[in-house]
Residue frames as qw, qx, qy, qz and C-alpha x, y, z in Angstrom:
[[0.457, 0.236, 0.128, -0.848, 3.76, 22.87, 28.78],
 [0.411, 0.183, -0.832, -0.324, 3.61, 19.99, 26.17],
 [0.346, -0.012, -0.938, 0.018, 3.33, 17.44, 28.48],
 [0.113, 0.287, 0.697, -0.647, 0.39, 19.22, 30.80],
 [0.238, 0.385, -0.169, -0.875, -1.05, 19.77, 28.21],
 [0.299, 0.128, -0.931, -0.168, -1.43, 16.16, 26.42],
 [0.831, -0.157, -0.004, -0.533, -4.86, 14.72, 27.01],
 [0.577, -0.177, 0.797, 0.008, -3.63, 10.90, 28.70],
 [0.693, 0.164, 0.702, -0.005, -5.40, 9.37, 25.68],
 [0.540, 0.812, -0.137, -0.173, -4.16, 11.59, 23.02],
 [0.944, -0.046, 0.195, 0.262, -1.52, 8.87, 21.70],
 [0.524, 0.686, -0.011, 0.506, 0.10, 11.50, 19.14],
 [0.021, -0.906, 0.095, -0.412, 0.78, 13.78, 22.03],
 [0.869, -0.487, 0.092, 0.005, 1.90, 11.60, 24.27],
 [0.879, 0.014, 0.272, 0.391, 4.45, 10.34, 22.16],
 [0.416, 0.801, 0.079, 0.423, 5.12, 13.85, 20.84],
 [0.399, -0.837, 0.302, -0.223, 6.35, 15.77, 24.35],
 [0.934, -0.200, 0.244, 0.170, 8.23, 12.44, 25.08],
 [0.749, 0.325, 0.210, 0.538, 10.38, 12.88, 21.83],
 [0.082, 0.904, 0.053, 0.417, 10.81, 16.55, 22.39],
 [0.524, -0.777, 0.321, -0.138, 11.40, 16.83, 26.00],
 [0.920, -0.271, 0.196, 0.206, 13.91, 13.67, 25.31],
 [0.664, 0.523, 0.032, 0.533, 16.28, 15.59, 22.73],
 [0.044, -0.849, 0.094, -0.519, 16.40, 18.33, 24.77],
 [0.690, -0.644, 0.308, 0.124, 17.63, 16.62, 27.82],
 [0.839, 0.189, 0.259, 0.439, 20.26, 14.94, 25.33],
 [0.488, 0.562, 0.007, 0.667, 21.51, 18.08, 24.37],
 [0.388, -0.858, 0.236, -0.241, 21.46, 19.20, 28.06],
 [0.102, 0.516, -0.788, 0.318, 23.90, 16.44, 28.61],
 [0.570, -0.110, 0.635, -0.510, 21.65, 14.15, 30.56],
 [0.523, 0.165, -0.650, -0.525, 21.47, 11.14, 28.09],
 [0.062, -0.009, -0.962, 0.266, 20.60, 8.64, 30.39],
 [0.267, 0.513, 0.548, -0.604, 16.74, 10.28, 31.03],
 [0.525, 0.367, -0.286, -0.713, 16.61, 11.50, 27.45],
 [0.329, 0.182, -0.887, -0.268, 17.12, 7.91, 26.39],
 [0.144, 0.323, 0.802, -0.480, 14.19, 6.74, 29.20],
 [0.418, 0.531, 0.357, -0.645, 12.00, 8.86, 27.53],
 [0.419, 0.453, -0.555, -0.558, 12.60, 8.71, 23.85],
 [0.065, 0.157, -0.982, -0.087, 11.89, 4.76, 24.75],
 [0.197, 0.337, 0.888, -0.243, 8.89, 4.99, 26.25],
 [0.477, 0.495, -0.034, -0.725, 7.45, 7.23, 23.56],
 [0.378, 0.369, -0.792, -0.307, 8.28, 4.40, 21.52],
 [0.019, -0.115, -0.991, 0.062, 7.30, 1.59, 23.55],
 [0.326, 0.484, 0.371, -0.722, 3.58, 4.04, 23.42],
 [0.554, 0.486, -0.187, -0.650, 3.30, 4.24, 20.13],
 [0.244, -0.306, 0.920, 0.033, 4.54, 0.60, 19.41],
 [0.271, 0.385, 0.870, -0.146, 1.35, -1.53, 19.61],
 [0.420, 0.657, 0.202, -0.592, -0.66, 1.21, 17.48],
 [0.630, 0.559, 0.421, 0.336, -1.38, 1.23, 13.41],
 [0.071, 0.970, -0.118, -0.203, 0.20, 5.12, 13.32],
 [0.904, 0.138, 0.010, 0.405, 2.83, 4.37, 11.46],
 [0.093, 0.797, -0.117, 0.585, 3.88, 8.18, 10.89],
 [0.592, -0.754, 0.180, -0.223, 3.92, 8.14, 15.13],
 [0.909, -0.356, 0.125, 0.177, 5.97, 5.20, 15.68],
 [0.634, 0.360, 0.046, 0.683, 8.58, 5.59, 12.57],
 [0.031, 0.803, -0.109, 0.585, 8.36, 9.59, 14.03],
 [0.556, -0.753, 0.273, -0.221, 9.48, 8.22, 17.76],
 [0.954, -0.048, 0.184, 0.232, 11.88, 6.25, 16.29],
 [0.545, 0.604, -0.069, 0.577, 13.56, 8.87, 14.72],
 [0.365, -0.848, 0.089, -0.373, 13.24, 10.86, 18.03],
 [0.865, -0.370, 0.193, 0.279, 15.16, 7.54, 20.15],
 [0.759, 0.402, 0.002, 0.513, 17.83, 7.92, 16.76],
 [0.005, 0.832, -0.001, 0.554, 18.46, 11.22, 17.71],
 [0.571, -0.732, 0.277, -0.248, 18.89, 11.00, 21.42],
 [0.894, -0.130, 0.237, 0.358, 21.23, 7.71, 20.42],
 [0.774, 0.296, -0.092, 0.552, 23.49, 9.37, 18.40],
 [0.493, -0.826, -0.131, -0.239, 23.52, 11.94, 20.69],
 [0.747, -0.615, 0.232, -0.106, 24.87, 9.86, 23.17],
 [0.032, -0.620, 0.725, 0.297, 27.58, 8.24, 20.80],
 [0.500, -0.162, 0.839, 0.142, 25.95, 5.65, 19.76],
 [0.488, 0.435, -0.259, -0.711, 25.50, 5.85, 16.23],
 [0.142, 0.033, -0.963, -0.227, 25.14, 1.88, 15.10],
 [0.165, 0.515, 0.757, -0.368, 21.95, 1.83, 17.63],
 [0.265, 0.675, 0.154, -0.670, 20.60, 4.97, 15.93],
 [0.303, 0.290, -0.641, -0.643, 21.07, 3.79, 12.35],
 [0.130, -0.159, -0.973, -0.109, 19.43, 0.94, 13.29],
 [0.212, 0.490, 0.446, -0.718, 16.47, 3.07, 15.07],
 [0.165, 0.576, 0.029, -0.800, 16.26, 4.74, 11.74],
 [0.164, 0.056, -0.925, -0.337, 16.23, 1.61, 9.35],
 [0.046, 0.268, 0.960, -0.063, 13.65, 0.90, 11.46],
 [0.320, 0.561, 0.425, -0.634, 11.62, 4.17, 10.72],
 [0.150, 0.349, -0.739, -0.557, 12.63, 3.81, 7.22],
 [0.027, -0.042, 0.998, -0.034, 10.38, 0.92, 7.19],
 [0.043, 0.476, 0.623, -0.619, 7.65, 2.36, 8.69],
 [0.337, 0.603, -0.257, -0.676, 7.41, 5.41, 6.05],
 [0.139, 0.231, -0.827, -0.493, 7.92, 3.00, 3.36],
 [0.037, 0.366, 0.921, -0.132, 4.78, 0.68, 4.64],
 [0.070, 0.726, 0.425, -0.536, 2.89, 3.81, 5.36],
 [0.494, 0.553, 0.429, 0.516, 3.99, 5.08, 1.70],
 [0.268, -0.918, -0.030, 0.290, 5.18, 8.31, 3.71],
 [0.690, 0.500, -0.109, 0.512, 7.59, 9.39, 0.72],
 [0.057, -0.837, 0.355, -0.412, 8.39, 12.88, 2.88],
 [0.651, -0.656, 0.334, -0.185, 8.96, 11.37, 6.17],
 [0.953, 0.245, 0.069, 0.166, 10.93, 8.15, 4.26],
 [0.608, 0.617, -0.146, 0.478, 13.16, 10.59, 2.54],
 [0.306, -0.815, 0.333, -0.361, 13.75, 12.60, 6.06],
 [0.803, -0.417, 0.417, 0.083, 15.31, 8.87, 7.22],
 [0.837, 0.346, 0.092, 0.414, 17.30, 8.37, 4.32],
 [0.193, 0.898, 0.054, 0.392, 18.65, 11.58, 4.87],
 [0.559, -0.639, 0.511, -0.136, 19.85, 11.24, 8.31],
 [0.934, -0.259, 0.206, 0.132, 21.21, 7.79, 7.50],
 [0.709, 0.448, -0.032, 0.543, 23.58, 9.44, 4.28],
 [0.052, -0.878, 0.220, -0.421, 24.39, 12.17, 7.19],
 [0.895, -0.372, -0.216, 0.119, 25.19, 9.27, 9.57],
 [0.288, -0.814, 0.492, 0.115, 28.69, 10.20, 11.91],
 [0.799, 0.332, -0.397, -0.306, 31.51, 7.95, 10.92],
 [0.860, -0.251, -0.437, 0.081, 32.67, 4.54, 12.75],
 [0.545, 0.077, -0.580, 0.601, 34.24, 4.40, 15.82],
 [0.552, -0.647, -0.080, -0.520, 31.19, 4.98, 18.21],
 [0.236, -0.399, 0.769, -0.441, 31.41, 4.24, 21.58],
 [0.839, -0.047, -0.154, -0.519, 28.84, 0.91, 20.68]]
């Protein structure tokens, strides 16, 4: 409904359904498509000043990576929303990536 919903040039929404609809395939099993989409919600928000959006579809990719087993790619996803919040002086959203990284799995992904 999300995603018929989503005005083409509403950037937030775009990139919102994307990051949704991609966890959920990821936890149907279908990481290959979640991981298609969780990118290109990212590679959407990318080029924009939203930090909140981008660092928030980066956590969405993290998610769908560790998912899939790869947790080195997803820590690194989330370093990079870490970043984001921090620029954007987003203390909540900041602390929500620190969080996930001190929850991180431990070594011996499939990376």
């Amino acid at each position: 409904m999300s995603e018929g919903a989503a005005a083409p040039n509403d950037l937030s929404a775009q990139v919102t359904w994307r990051g949704v609809c991609a966890k959920l395939r990821a936890e149907q099993g279908l990481t290959d498509e979640a991981e298609a989409l969780a990118r290109e919600a990212v590679r959407l928000a990318e080029p924009t000043d939203f930090l909140t959006i981008r660092g928030d579809a980066l956590l969405d990719l993290a998610a769908v990576l560790r998912h899939g087993g790869q947790s080195s790619k997803a820590d690194e996803s989330i370093r990079s929303a870490l970043e984001l919040y921090e620029q954007k002086r987003d203390v909540v959203s900041a602390e929500r990536a620190n969080s996930q990284l001190a929850a991180r799995a431990p070594a011996g992904d499939s990376d």
